[in-house]
PDBQT receptor file of N, H, CA, C and O in Angstrom, charges set to zero:
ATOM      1  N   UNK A   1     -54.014 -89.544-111.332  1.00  0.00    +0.000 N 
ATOM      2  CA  UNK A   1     -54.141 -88.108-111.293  1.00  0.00    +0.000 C 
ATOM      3  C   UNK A   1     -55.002 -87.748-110.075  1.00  0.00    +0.000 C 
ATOM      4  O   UNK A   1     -56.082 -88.281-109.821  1.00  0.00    +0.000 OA
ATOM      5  N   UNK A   2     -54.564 -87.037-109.539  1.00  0.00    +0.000 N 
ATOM      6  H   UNK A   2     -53.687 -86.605-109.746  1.00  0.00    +0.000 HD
ATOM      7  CA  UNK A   2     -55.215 -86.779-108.039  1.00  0.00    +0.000 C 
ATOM      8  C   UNK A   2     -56.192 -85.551-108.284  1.00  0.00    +0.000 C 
ATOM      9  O   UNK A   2     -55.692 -84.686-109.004  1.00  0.00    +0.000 OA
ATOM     10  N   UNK A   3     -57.614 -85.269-107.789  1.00  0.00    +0.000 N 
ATOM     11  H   UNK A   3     -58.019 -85.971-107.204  1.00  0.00    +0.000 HD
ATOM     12  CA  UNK A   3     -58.237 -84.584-107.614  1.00  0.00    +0.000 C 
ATOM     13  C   UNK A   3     -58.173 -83.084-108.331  1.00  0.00    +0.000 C 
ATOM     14  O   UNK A   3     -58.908 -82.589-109.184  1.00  0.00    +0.000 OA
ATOM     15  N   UNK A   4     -57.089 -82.597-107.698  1.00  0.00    +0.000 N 
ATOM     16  H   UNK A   4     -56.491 -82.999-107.004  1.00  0.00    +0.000 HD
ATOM     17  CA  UNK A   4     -56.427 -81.101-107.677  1.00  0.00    +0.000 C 
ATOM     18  C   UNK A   4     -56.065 -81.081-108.818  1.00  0.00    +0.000 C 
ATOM     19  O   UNK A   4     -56.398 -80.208-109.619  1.00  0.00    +0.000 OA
ATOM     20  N   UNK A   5     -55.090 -82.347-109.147  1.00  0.00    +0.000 N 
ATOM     21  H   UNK A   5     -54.819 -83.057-108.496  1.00  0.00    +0.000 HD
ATOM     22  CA  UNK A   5     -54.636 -82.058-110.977  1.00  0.00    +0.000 C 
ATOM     23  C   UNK A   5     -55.864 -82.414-111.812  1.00  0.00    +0.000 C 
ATOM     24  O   UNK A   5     -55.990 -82.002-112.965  1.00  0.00    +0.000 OA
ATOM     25  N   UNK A   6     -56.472 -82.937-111.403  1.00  0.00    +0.000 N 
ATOM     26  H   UNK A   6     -56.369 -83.272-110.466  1.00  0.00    +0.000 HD
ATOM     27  CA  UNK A   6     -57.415 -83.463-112.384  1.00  0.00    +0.000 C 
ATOM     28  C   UNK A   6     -58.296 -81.853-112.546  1.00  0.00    +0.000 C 
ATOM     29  O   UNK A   6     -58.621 -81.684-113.721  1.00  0.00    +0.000 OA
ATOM     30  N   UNK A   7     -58.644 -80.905-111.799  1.00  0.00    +0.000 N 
ATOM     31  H   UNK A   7     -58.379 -81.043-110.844  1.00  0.00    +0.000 HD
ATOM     32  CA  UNK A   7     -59.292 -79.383-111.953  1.00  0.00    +0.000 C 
ATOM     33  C   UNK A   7     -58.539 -78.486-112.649  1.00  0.00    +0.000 C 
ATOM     34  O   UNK A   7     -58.802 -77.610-113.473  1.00  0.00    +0.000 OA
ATOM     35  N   UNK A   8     -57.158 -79.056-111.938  1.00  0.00    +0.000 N 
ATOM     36  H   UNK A   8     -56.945 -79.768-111.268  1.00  0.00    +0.000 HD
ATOM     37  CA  UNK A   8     -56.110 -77.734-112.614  1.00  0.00    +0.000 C 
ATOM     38  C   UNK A   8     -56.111 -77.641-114.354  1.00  0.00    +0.000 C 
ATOM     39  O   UNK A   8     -56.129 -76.697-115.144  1.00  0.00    +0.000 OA
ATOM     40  N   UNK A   9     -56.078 -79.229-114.511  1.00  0.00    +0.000 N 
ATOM     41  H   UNK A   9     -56.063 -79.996-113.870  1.00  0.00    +0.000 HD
ATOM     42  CA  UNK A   9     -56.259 -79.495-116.119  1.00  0.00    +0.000 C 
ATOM     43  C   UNK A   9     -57.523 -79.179-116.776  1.00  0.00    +0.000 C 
ATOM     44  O   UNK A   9     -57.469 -78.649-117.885  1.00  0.00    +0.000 OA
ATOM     45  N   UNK A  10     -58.170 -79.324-116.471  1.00  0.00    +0.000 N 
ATOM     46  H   UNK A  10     -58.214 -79.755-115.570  1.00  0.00    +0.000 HD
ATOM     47  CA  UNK A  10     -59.650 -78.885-116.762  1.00  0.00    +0.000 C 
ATOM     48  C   UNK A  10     -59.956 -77.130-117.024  1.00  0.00    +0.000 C 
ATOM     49  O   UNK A  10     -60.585 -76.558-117.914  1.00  0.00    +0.000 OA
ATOM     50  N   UNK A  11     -59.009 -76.466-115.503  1.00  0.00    +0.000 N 
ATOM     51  H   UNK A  11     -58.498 -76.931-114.780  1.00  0.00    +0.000 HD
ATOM     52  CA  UNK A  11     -59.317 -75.229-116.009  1.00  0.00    +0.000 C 
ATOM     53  C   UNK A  11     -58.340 -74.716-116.993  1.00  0.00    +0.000 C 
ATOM     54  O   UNK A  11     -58.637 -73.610-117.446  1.00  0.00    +0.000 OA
ATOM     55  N   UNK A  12     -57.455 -75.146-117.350  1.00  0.00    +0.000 N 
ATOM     56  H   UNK A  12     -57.214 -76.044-116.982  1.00  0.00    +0.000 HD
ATOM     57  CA  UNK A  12     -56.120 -75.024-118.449  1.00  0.00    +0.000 C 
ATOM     58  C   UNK A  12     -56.880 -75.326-119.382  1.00  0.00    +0.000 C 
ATOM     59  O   UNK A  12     -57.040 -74.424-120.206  1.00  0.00    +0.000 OA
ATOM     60  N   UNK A  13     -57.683 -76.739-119.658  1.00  0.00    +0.000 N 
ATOM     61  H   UNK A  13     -57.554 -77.471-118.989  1.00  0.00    +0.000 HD
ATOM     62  CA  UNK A  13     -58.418 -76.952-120.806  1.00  0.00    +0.000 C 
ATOM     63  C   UNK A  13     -59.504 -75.724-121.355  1.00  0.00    +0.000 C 
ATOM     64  O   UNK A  13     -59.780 -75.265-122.464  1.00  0.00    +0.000 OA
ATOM     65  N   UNK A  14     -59.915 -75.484-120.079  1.00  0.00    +0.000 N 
ATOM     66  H   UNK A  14     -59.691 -75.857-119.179  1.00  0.00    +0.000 HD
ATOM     67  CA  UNK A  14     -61.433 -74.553-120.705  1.00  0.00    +0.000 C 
ATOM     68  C   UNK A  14     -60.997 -72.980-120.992  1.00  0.00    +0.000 C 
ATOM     69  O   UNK A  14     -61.673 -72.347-121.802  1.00  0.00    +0.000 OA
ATOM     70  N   UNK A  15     -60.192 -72.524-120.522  1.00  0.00    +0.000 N 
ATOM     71  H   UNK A  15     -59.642 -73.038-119.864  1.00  0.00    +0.000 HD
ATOM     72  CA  UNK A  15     -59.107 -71.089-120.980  1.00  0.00    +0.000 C 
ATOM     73  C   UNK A  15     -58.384 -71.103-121.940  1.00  0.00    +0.000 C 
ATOM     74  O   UNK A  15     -57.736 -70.101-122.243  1.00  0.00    +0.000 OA
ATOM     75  N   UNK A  16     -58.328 -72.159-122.593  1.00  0.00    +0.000 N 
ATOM     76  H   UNK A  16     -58.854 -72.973-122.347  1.00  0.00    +0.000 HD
ATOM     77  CA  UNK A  16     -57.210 -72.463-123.747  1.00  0.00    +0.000 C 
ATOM     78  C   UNK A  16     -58.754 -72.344-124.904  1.00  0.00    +0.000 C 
ATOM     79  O   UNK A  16     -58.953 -71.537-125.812  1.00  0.00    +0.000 OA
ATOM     80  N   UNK A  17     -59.447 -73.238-124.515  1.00  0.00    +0.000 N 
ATOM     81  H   UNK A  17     -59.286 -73.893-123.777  1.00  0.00    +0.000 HD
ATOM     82  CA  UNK A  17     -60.380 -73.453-125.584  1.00  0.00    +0.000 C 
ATOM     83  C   UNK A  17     -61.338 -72.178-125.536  1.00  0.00    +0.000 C 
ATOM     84  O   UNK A  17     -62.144 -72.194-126.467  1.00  0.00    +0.000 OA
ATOM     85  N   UNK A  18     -61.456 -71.063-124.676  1.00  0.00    +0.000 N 
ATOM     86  H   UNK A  18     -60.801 -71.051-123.920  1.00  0.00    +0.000 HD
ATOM     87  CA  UNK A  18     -62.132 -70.222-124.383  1.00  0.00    +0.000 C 
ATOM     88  C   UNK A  18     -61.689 -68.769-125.503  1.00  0.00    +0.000 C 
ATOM     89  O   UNK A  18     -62.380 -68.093-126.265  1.00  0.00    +0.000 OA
ATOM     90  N   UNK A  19     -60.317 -68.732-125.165  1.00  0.00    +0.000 N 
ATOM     91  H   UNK A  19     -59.756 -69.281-124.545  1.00  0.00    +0.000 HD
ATOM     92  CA  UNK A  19     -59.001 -68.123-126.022  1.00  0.00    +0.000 C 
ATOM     93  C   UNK A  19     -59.204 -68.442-127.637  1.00  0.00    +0.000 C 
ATOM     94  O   UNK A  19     -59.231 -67.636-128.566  1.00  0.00    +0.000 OA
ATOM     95  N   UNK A  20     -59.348 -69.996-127.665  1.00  0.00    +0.000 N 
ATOM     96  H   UNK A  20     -59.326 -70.651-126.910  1.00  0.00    +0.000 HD
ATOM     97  CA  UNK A  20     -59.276 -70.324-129.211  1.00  0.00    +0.000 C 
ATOM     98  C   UNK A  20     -60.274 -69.780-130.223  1.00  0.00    +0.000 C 
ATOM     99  O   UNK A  20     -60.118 -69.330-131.358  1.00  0.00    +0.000 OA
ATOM    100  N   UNK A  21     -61.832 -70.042-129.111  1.00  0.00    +0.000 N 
ATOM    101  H   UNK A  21     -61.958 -70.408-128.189  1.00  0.00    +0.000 HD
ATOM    102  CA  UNK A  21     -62.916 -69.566-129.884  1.00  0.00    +0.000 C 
ATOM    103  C   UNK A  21     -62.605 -68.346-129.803  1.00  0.00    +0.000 C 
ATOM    104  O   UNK A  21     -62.118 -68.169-130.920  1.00  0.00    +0.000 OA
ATOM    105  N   UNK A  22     -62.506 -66.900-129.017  1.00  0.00    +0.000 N 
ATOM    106  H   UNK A  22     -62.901 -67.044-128.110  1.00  0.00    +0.000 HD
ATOM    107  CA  UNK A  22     -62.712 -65.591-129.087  1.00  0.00    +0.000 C 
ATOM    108  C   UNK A  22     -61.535 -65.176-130.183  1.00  0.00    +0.000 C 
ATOM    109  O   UNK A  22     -61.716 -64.204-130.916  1.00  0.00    +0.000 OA
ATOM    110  N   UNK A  23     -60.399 -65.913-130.248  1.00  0.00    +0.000 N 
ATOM    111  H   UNK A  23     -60.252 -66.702-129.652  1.00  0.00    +0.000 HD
ATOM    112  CA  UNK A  23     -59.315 -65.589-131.929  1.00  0.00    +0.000 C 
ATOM    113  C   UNK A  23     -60.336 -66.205-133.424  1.00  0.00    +0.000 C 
ATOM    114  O   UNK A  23     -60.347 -65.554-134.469  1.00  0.00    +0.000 OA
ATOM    115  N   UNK A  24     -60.731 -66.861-133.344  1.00  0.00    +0.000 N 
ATOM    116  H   UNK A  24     -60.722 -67.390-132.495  1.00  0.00    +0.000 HD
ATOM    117  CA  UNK A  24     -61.631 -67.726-134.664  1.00  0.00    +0.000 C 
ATOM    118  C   UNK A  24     -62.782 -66.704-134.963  1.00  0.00    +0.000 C 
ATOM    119  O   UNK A  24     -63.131 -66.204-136.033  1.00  0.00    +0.000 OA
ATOM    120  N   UNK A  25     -63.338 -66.523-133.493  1.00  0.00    +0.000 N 
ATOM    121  H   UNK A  25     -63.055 -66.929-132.624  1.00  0.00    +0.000 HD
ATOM    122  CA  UNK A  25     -64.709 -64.971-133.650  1.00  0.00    +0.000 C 
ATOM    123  C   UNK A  25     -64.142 -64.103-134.502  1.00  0.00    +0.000 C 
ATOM    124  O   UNK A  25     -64.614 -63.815-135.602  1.00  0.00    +0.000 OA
ATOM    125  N   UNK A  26     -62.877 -63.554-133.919  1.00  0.00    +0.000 N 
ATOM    126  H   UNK A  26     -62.494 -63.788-133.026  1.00  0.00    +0.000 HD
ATOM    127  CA  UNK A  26     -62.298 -62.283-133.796  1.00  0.00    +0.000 C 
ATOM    128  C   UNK A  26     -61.851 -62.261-135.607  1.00  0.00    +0.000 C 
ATOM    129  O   UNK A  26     -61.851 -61.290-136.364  1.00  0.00    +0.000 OA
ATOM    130  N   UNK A  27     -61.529 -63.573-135.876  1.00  0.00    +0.000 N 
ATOM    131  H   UNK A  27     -61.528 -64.362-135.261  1.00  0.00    +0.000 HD
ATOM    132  CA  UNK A  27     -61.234 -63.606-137.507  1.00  0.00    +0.000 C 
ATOM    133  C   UNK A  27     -62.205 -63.479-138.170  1.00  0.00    +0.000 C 
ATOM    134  O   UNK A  27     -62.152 -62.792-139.189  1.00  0.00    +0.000 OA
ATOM    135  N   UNK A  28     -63.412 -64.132-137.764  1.00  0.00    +0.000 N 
ATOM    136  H   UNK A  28     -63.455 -64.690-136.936  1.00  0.00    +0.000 HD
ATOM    137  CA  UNK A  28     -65.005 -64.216-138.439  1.00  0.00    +0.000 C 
ATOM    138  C   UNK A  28     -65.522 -63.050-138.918  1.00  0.00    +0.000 C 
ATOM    139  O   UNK A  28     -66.202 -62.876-139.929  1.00  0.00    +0.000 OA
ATOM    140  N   UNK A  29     -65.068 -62.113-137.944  1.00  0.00    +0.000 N 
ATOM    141  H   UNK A  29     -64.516 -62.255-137.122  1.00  0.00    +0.000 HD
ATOM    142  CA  UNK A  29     -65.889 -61.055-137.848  1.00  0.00    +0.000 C 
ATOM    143  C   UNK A  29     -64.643 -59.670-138.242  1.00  0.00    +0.000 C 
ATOM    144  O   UNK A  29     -64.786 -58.488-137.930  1.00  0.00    +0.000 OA
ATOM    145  N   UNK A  30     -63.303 -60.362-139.098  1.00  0.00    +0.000 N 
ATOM    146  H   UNK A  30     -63.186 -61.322-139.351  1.00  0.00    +0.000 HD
ATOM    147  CA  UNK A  30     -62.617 -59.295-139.826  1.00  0.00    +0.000 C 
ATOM    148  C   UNK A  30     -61.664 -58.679-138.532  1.00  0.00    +0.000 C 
ATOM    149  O   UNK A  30     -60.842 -57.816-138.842  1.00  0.00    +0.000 OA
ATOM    150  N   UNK A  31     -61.738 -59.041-137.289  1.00  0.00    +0.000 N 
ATOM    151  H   UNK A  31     -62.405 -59.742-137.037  1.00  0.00    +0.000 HD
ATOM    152  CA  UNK A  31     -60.910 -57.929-136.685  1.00  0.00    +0.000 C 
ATOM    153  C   UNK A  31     -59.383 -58.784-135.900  1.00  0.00    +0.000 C 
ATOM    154  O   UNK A  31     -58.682 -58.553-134.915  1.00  0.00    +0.000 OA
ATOM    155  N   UNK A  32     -59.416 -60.012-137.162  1.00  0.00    +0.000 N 
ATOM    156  H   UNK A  32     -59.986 -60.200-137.962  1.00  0.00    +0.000 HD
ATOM    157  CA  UNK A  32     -57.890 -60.945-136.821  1.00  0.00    +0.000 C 
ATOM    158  C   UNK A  32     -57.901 -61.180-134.934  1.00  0.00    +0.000 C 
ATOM    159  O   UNK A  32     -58.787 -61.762-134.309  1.00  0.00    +0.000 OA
ATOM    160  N   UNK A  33     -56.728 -60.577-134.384  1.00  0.00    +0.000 N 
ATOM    161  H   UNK A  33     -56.008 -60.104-134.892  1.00  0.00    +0.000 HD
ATOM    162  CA  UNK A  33     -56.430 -60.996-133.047  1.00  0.00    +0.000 C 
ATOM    163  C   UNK A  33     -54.798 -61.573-133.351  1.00  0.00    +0.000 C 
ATOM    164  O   UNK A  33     -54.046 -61.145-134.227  1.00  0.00    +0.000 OA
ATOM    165  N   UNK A  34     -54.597 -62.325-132.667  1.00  0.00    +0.000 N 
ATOM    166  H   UNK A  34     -55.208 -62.673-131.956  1.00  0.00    +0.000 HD
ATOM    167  CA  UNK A  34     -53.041 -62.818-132.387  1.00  0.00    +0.000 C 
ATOM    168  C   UNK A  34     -52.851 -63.945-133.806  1.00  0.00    +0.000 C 
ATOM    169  O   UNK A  34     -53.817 -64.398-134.421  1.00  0.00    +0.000 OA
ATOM    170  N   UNK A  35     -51.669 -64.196-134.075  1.00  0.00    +0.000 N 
ATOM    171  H   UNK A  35     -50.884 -63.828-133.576  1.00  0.00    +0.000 HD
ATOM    172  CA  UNK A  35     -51.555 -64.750-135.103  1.00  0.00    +0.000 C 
ATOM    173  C   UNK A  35     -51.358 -66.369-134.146  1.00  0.00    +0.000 C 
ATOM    174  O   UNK A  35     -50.736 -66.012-133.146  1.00  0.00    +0.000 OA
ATOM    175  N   UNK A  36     -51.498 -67.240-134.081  1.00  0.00    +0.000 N 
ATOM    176  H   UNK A  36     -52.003 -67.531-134.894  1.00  0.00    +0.000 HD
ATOM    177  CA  UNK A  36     -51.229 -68.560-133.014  1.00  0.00    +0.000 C 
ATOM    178  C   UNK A  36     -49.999 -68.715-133.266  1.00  0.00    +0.000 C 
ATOM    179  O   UNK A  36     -49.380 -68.888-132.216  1.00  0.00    +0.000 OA
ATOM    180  N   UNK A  37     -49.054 -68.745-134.578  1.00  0.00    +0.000 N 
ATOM    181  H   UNK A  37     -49.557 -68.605-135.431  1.00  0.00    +0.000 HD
ATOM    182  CA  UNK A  37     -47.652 -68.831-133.835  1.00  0.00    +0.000 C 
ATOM    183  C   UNK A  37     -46.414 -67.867-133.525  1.00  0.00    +0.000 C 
ATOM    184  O   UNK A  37     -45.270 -68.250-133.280  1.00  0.00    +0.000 OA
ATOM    185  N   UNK A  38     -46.837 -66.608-133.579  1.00  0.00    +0.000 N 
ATOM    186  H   UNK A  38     -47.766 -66.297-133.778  1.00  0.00    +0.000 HD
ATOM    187  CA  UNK A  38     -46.206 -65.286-133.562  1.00  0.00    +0.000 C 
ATOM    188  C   UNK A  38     -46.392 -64.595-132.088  1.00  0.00    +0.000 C 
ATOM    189  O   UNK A  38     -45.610 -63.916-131.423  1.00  0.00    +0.000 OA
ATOM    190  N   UNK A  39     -47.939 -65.102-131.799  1.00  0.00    +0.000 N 
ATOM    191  H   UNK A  39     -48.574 -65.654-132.340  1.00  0.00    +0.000 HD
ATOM    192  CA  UNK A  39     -48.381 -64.323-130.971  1.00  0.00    +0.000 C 
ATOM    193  C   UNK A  39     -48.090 -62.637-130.832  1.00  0.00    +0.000 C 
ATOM    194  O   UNK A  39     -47.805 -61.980-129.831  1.00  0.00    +0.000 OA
ATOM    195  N   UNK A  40     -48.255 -62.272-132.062  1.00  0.00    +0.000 N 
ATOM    196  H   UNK A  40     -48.487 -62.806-132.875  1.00  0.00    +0.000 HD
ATOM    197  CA  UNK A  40     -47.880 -60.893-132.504  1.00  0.00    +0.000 C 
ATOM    198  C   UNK A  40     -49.656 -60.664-133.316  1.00  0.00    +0.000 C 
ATOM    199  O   UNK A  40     -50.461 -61.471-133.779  1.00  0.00    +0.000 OA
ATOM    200  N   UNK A  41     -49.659 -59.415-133.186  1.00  0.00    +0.000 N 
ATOM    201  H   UNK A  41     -49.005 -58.759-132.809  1.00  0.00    +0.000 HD
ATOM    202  CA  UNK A  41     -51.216 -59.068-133.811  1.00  0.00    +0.000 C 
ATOM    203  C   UNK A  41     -51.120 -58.636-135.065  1.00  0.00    +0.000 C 
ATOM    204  O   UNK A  41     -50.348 -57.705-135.295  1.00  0.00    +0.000 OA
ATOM    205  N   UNK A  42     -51.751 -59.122-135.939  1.00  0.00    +0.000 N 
ATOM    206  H   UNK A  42     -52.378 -59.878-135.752  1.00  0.00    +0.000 HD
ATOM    207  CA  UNK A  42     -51.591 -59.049-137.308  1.00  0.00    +0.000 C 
ATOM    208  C   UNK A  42     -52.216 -57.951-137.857  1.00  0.00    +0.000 C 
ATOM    209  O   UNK A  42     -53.271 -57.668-137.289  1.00  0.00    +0.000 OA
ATOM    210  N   UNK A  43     -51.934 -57.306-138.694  1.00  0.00    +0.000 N 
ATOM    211  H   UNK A  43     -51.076 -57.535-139.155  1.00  0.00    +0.000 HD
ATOM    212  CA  UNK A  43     -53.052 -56.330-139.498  1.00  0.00    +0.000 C 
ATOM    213  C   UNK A  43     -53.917 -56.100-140.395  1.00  0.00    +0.000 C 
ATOM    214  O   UNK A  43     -54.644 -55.181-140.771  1.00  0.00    +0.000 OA
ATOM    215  N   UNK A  44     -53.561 -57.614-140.764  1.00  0.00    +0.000 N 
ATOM    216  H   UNK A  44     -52.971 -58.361-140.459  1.00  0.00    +0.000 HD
ATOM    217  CA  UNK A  44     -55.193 -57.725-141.698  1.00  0.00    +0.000 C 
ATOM    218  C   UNK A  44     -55.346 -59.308-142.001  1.00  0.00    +0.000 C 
ATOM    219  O   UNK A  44     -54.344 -60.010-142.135  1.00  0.00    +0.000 OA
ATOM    220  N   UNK A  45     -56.256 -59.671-142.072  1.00  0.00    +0.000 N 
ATOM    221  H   UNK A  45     -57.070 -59.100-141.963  1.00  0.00    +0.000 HD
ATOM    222  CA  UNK A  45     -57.062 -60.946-142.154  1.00  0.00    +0.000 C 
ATOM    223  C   UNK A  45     -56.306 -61.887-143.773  1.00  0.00    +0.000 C 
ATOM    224  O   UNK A  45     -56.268 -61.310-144.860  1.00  0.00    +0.000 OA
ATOM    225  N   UNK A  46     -55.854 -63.152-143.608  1.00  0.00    +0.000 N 
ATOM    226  H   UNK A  46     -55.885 -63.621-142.725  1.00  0.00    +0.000 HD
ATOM    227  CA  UNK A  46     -55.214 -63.106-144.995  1.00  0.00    +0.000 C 
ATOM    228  C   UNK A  46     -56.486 -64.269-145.284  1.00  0.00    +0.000 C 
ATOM    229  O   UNK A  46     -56.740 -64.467-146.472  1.00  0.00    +0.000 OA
ATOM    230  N   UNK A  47     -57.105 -64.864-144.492  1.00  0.00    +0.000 N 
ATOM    231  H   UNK A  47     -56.898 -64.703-143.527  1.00  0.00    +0.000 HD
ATOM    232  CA  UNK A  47     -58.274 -66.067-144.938  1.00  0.00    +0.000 C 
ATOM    233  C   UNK A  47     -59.539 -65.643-144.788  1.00  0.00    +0.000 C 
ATOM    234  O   UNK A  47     -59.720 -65.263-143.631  1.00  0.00    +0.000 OA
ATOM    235  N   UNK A  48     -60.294 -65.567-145.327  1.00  0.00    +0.000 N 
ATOM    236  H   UNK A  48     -60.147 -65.876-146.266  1.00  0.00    +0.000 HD
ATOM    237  CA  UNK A  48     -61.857 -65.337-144.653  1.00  0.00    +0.000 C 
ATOM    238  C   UNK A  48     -62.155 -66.725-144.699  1.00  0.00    +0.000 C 
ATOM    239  O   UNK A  48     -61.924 -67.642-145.487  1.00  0.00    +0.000 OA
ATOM    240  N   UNK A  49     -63.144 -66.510-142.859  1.00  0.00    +0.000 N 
ATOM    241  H   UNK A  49     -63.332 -65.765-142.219  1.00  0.00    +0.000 HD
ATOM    242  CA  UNK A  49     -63.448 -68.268-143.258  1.00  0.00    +0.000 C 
ATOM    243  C   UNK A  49     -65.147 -67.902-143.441  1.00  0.00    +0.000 C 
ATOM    244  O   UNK A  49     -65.942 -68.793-143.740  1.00  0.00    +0.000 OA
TER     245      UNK A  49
């Protein structure tokens, strides 16, 4: 893996995982966000975690 891919993946990694936490917040705190396999916005929370 050369240099360049080795960043490109990294910043794919840290935007993906950046995304994941602010949907998990966004459930925490009652105000849902995207459903992960719909990617449609839901209207109400069906788990409290």
């Amino acid at each position: 893996m050369t240099k360049r891919l080795s960043g490109i993946h990294a910043a794919w990694h840290f935007w993906y995982a950046v995304g994941f936490g602010v949907e998990s917040g966004l459930r925490k705190l009652g105000l849902c966000g995207t459903h992960p396999l719909t990617q449609r916005y839901t209207n109400a929370c069906r788990r409290k975690y």
